[in-house]
N, C-alpha and C positions, 0 to 999 in steps of 0.2 A: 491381420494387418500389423505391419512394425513400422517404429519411426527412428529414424537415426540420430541420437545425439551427439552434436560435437561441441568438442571443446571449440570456445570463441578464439581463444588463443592461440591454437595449431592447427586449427580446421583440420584436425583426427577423428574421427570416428570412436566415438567414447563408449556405444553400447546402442542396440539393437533394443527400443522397446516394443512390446505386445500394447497397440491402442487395443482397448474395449468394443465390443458390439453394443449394438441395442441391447439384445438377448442378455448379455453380459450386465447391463447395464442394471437392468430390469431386475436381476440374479441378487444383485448386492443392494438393489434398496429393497429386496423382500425380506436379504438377510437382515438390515437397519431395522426393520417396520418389526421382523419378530423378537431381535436383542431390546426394541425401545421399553415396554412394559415392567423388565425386568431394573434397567437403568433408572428408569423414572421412579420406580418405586424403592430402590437402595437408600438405604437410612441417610443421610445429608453427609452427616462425619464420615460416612464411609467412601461415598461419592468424593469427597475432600480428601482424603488420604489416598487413593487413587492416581486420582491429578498429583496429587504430589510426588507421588513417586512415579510419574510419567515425565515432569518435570528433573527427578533426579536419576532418572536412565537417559533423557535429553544430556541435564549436565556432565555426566560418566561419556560421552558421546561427541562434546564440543569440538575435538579435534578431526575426529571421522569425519562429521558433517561437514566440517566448513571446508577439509578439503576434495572432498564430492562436489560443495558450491561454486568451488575454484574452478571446478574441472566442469561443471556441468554450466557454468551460468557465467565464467570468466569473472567472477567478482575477486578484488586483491584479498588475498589471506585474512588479513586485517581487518577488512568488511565482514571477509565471512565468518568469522570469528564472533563478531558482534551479532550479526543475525544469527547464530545460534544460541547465544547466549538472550538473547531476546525471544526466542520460542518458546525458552526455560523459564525467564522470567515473568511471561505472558499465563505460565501454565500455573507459575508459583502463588501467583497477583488473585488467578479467578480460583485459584484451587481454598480460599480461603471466602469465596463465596457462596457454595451450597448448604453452609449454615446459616448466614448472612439474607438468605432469600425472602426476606419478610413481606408480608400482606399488612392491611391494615386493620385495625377496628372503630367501625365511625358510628359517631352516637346518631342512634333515629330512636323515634318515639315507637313504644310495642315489642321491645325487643331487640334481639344483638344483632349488630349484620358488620362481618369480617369480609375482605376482601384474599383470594389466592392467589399466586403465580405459577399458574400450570405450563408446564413443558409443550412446545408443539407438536412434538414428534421426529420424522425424519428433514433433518437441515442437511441441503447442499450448499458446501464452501468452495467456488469455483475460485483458483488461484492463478495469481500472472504471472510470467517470468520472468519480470523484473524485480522482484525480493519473494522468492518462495518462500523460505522459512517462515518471518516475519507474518508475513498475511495470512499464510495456514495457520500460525497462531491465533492469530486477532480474530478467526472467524470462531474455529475450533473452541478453545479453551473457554469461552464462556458459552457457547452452547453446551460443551457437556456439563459444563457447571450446573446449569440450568435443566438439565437430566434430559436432554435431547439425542441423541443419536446421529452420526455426523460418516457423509461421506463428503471424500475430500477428491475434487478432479483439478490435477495440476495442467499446465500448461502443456502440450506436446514439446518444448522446446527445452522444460525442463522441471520434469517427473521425480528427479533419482533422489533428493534432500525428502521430497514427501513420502516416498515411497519406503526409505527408510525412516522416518518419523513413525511411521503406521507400523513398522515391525517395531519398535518402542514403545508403543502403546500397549502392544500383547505383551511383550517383556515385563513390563511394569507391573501386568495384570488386569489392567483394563476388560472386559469380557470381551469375547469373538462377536465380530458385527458394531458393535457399539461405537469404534472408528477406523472406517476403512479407506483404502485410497486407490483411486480409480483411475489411471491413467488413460488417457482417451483423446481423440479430437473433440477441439470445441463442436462441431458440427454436429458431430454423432453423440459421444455419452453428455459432453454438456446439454445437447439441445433437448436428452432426452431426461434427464433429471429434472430440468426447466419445466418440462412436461407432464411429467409423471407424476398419476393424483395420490402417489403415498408421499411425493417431498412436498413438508409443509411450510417449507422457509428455503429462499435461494439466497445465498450472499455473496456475491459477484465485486471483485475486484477489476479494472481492465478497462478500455474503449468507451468513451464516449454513444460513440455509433453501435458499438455489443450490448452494450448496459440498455440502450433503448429497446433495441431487438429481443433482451430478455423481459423487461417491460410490461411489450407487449404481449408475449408468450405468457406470462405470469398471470395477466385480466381475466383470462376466462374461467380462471378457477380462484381467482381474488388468492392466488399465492404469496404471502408475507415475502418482502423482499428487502435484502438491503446492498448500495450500491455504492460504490465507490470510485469515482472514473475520471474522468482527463482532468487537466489543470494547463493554467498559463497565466500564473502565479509574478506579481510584481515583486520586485527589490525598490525602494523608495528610500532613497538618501536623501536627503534638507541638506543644506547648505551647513549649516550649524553643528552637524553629525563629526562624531571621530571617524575620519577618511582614511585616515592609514587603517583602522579595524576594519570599516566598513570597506574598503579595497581588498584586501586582505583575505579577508571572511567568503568576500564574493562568488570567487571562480568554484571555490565547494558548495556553495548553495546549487551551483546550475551542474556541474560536473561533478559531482560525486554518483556513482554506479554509472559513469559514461554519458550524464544526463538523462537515463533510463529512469524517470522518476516523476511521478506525477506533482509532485509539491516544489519541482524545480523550479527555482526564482529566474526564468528565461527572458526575462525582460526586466533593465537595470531604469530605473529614474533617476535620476541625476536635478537638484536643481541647478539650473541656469550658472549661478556666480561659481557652483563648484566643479560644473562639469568637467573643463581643462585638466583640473587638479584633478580628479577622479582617476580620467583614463591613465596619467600620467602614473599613477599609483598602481593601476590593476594589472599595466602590462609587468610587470615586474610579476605580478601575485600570478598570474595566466602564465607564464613563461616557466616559473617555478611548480606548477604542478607536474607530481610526474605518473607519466601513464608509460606502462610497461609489464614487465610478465607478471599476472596476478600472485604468480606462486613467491616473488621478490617481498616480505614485510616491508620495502622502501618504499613499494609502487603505491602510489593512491587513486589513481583512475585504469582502469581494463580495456578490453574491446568491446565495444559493443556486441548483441547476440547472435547476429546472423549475417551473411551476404548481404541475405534481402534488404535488412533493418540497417544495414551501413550503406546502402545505395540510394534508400528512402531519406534516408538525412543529408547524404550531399545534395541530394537536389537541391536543400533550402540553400546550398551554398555553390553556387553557379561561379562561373569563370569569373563574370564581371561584378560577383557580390561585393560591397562594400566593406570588406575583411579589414578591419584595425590594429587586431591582436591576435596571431596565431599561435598556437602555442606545439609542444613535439610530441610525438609520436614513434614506434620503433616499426624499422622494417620488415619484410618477410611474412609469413604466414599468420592471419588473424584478424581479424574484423576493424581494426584500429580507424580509430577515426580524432583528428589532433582538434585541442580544446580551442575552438572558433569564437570570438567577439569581431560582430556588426556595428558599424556604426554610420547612419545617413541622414540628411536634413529630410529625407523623405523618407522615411522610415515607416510610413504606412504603407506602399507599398510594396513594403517585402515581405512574402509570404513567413518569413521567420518571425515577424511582429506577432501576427495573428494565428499561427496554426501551433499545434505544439507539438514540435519538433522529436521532442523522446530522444536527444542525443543531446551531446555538448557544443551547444551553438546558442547563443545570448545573444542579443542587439541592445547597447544603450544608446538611449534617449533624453534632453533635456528636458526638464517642466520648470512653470514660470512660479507656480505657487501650491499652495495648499489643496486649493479650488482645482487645480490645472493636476496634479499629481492624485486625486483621490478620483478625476474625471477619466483620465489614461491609465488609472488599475482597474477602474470599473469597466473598460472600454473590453470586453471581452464576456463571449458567452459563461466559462468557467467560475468557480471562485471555490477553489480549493485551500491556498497558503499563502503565504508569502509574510516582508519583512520591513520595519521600517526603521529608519535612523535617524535621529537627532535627539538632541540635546534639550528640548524643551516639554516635558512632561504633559503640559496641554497639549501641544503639537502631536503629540503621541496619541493621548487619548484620545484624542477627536477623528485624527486619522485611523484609528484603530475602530472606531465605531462606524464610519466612512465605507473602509473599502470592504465590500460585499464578496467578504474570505470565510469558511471558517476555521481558521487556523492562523494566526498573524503573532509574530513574534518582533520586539521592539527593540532593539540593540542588539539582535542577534540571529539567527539562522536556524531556529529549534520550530520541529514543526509535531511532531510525535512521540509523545510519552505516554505508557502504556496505563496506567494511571488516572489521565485525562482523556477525556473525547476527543474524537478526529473523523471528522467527513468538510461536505464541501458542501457550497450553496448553489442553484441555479444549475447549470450541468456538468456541475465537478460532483453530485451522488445524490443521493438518498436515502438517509438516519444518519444516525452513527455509531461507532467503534469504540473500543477500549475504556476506559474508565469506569466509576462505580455504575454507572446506569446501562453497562452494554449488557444487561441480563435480562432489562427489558425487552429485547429485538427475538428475543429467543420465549419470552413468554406470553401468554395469554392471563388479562386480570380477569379472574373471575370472582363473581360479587354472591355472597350468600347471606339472605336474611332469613334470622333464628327465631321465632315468634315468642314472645315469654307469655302471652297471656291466650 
């Protein structure tokens, strides 16, 4: 079975992939299950000099990649540039953790008792295709830190950044099997990794509604799981706030990767005394973004990735939707979808309020205060990201402890640093990502007491 990838840009036909079988599937976690033993037991510093030099045949790689990302996911140049440069970074951050791996030693009476952090075994990193690179990192590089063995199943829509990554990993010297990558339908090699009693850990990027469904596939063998999934993420502006920044800054929180983003701030709050001013500021900021051929370094927003996935976003934007600020787009061949702001006194009726969209379409809303703006970010199943603005440092804090995100940035638009942790609350995921602690998701503690007498 093959799948067709196109460019979002020329709707060309970019390359013919081979999805995976079961059989197939089956093949490559028996390879993981017999490289794991060997990986897990590699001295710590050699495990660390590895990654690092999978990290510096990534970096040797920055320009390949990003224009494969170009062509295979329609991301501008620019972006993909930075997500490659963020696989590298991701791989440089944990590669400096399999020494770092420490247990503890906790005083008891009779004798010593140290605690370990054993390796699970075979981890599945299921990736979305809205930032390959980036998320095959975040699952990867600390699982093998962690001396796991890692297969990687990209998305159908877009395989070719992963697929080359895993020949970089042999390059480097990685062993054979230790990280492979599976190209496949979610259906068939996803559902069956999900399944399969040699994968000890699933870590799933994607869908709200998928991430349930692996969930529950996971129960019956209590599979280690960690998830990462939808978002409908506030923008909260105060009255009090730099407007010009916070207008400004806007239109890149929700449209940056064509608003393919789960942390996309799609819903603007505004209070009351500034809302006028606000819109008056952003159409200017909306109008100035430019979306155009990824392969232009000017272009800052792409096409979205599919037919399907641009036809699924105009609906939020019907003939008679309350459009305030449109912004351009180019003609002819390519997924294009122009950066849309909502704006309506009934604004809970539109499905763009409440659902999340996965494109560039935002709706601002007034709020009257404090109480009123922490009550409409909360007003949502999600609690992924999102941003707040003003000028009053308590106003900050409290709103920051408030709205039930995990991720919340205060005069600004930062939601992910590789560094820090990053998941979401309620059903934007489950654990978390990146920073010094993402080495527990990949370990088991194990407790041993030493008897002295």
């Amino acid at each position: 079975m093959f799948f067709a990838v196109v460019d979002p840009a020329t709707e060309v036909v970019v390359e013919r992939v081979a999805l995976a079988s079961v059989e197939e599937t089956d093949w490559v976690v028996e390879r993981a299950k017999r490289a794991f033993p060997a990986w897990r037991d590699l001295a710590a510093g050699e495990r660390g000099r590895l990654l690092r030099a999978f990290a510096e045949r990534v970096d040797a790689c920055l320009d390949e990649l990003a224009a494969l990302e170009v062509r295979n996911a329609g991301h501008p140049v620019g972006q993909a540039r930075w997500e490659a440069g963020n696989l590298r970074d991701v791989l440089h951050y944990y590669a400096a953790a399999p020494e770092r791996l420490l247990g503890q030693q906790i005083p008891v009476p009779g004798g010593l008792n140290v605690t370990f952090a054993e390796p699970l075994g075979v981890v599945g990193v299921i990736v979305p295709w809205n930032f390959p690179m980036p998320i095959m990192g975040w699952g990867t590089a600390p699982a093998l830190a962690a001396g796991n063995t890692v297969i990687v199943k990209p998305a159908e829509l877009t395989p070719l950044t992963a697929r080359r990554v895993g020949e970089l990993a042999l390059e480097a010297g990685i062993p054979e099997g230790v990280v492979q990558v599976l190209p496949g339908a979610g259906t068939v090699a996803g559902r069956r990794l999900v399944e399969h009693p040699d994968v000890r850990k699933i870590v799933f990027t994607g869908s709200t509604r998928v991430g349930k469904e692996i969930m529950a596939a996971c129960a019956p063998s209590v599979k280690r799981l960690t998830l990462e999934l939808g978002g409908k993420s506030a923008n909260i502006v105060f009255a009090d706030a730099d407007l010009e920044k916070a207008a400004a800054t806007a239109p890149y929180a929700v449209f940056e990767n064509a608003g393919q983003d789960c942390c996309a701030r799609s819903r603007i709050l505004v209070q009351r005394p500034a809302y006028d001013r606000f819109l008056e500021l952003l159409e200017p900021a909306v109008q100035g973004v430019v979306v155009g051929d990824p392969r232009d370094p000017k272009t800052e927003v792409g096409p979205l990735i599919s037919a399907a996935h641009r036809d699924r976003v105009a609906a939020y934007v019907p003939e008679d939707a309350p459009v305030v600020i449109r912004g351009s787009m180019p003609e002819g061949p390519g997924f294009w979808f122009a950066p849309t702001v909502l704006a309506s006194s009934d604004y809970a009726a539109l499905p763009a309020w409440h659902d999340e969209v996965f494109g560039p379409v935002v709706t601002v809303v007034p709020f009257e205060d404090e109480a009123d703006a922490v009550r409409m970010a909360n007003d949502t199943p999600y609690g992924l990201s999102g941003s707040i603005w003003t000028r009053d440092v308590g106003c900050a804090l409290r709103t920051s402890r408030a709205v039930q995100a995990g991720n919340l940035s205060v005069n600004s638009h930062s939601s992910v640093r590789y560094w820090t942790p990053f998941g979401g609350f309620k059903q934007s995921g489950l654990g978390r990502e990146l920073g010094p602690d993402a080495l527990d998701a990949f370990t088991e503690t194990k407790n041993v007491f030493i008897a002295s007498e």
